[in-house]
Biotite code that builds the C-alpha atoms (Angstrom):
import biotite.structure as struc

atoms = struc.array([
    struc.Atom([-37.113, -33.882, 33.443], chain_id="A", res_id=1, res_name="UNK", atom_name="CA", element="C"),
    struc.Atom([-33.496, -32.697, 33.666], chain_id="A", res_id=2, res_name="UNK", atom_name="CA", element="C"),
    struc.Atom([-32.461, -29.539, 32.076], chain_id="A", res_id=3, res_name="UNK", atom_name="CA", element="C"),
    struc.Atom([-28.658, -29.121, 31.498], chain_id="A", res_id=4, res_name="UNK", atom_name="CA", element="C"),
    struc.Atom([-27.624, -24.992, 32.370], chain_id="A", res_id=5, res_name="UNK", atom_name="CA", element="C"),
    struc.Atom([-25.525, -23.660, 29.122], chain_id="A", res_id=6, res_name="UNK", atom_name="CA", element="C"),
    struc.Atom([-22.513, -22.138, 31.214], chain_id="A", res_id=7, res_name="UNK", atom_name="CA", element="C"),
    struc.Atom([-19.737, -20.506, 29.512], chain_id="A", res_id=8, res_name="UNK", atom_name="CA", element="C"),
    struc.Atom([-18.186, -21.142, 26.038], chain_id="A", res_id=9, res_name="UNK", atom_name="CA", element="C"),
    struc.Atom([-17.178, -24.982, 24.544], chain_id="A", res_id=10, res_name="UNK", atom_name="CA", element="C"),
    struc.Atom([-13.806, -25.455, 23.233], chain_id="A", res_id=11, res_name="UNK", atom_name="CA", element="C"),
    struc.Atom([-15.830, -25.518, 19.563], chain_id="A", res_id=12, res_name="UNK", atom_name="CA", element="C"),
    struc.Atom([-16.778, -21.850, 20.167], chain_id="A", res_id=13, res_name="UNK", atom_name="CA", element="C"),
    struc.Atom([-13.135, -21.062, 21.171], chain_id="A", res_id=14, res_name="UNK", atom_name="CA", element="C"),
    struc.Atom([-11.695, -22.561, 18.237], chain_id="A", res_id=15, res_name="UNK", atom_name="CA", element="C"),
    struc.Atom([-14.318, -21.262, 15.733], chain_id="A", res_id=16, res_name="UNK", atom_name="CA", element="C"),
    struc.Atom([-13.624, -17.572, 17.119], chain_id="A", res_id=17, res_name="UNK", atom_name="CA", element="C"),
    struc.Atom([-9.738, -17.814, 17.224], chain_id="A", res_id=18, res_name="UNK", atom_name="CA", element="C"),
    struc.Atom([-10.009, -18.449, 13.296], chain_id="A", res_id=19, res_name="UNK", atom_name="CA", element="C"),
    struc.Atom([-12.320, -15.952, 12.791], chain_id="A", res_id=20, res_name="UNK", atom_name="CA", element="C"),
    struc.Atom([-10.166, -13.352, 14.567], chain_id="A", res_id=21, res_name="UNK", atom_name="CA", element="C"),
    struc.Atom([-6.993, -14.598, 12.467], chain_id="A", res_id=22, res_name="UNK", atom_name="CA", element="C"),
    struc.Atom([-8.518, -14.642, 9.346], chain_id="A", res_id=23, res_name="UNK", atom_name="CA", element="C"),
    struc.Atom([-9.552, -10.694, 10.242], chain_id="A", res_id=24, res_name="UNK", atom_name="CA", element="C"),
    struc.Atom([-6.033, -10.313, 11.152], chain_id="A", res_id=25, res_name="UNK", atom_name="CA", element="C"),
    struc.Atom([-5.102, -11.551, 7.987], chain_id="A", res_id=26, res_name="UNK", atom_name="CA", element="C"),
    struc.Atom([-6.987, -9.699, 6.158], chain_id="A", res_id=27, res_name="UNK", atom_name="CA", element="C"),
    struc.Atom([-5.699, -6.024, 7.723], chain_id="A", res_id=28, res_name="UNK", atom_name="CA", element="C"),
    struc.Atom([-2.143, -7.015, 7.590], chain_id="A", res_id=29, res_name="UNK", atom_name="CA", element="C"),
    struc.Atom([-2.265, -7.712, 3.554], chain_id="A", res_id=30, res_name="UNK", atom_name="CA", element="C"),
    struc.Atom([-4.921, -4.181, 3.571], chain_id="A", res_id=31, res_name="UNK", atom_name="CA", element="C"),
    struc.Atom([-1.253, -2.541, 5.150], chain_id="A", res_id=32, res_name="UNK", atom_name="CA", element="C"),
    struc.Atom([0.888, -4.348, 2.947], chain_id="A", res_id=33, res_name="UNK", atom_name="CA", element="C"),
    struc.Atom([-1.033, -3.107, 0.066], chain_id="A", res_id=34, res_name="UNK", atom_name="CA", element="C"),
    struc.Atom([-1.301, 0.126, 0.944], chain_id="A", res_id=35, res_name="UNK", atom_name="CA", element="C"),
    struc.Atom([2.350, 0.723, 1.533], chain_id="A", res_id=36, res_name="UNK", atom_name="CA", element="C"),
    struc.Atom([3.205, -0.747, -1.789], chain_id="A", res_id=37, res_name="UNK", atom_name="CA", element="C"),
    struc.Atom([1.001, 1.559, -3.362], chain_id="A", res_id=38, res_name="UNK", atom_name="CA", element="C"),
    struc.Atom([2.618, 4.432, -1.416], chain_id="A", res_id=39, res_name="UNK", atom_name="CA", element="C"),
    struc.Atom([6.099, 3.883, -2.337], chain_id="A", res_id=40, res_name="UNK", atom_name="CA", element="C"),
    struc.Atom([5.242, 3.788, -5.739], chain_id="A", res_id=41, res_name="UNK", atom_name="CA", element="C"),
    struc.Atom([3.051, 7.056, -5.760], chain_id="A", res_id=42, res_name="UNK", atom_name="CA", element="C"),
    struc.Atom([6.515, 8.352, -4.272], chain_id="A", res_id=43, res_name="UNK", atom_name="CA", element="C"),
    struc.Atom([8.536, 6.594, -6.891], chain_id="A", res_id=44, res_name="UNK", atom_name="CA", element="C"),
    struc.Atom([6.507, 7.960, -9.957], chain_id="A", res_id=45, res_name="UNK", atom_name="CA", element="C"),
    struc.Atom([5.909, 11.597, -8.395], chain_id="A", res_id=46, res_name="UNK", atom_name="CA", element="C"),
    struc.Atom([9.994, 11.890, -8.374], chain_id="A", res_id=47, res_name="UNK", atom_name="CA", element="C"),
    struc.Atom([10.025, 11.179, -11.813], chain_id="A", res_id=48, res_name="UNK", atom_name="CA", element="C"),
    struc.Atom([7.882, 13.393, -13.084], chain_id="A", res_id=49, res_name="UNK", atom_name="CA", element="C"),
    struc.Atom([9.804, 15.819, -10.833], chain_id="A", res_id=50, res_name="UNK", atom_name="CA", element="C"),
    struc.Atom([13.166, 15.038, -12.464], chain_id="A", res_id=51, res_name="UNK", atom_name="CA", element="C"),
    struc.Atom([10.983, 14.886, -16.200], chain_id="A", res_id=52, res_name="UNK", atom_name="CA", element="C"),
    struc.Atom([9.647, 18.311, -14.972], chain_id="A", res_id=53, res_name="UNK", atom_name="CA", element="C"),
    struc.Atom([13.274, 19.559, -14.283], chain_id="A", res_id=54, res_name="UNK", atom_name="CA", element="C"),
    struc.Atom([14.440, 17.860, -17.556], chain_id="A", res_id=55, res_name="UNK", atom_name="CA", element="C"),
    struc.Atom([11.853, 19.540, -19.617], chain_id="A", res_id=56, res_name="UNK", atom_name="CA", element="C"),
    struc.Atom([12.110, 22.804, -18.112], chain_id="A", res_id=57, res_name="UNK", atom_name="CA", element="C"),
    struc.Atom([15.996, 23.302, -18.807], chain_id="A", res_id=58, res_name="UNK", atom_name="CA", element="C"),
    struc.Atom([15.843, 22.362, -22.055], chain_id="A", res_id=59, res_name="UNK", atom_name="CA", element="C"),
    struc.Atom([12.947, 25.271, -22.461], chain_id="A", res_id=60, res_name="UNK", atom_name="CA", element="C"),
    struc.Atom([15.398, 27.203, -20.980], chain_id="A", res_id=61, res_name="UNK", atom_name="CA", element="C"),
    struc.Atom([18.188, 26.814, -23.518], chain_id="A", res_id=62, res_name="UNK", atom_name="CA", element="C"),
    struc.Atom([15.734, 27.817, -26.445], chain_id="A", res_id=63, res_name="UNK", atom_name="CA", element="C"),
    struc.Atom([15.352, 26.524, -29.834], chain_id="A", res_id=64, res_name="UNK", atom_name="CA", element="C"),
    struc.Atom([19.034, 28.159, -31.524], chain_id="A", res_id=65, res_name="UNK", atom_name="CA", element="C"),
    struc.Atom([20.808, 27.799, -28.161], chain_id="A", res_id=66, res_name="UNK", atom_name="CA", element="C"),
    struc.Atom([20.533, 23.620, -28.545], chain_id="A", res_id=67, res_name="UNK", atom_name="CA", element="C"),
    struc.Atom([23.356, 21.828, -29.953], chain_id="A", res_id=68, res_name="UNK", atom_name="CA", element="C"),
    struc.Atom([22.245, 18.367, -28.585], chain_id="A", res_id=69, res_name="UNK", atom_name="CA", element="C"),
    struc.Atom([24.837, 17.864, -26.438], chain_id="A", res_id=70, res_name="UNK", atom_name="CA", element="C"),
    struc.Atom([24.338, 17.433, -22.504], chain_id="A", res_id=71, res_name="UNK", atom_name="CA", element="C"),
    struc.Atom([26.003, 19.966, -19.975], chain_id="A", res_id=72, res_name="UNK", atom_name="CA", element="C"),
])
């Protein structure tokens, strides 16, 4: 009886892995993508609350009788 020695990897294994490791890749460049989308909107919406902040705060400022409507 003959018994063959399992040497080394098959092209099957290669190929299988290779996917494997690009659908991974995949998978952590659209996690980045994501996440700096999300970012630059965080940024986007905490400016304008800033300038709504700013906004809000000068027209405390002026007071009630001070107000004529107009913009400075």
């Amino acid at each position: 009886m003959v018994i063959k020695e399992e040497k080394g990897v098959t092209g099957i294994d290669i190929a299988i892995s290779v996917i494997v490791i690009t659908i991974f890749i995949a998978m952590i460049a659209n996690l980045i993508a994501s996440i700096n989308i999300n970012a630059k909107e965080a940024e986007r919406k905490t400016k304008a609350t800033s300038y709504a902040v700013q906004e809000i705060e000068k027209i405390k400022a002026l007071g009630y009788s001070d107000y004529d409507g107009k913009r400075n």
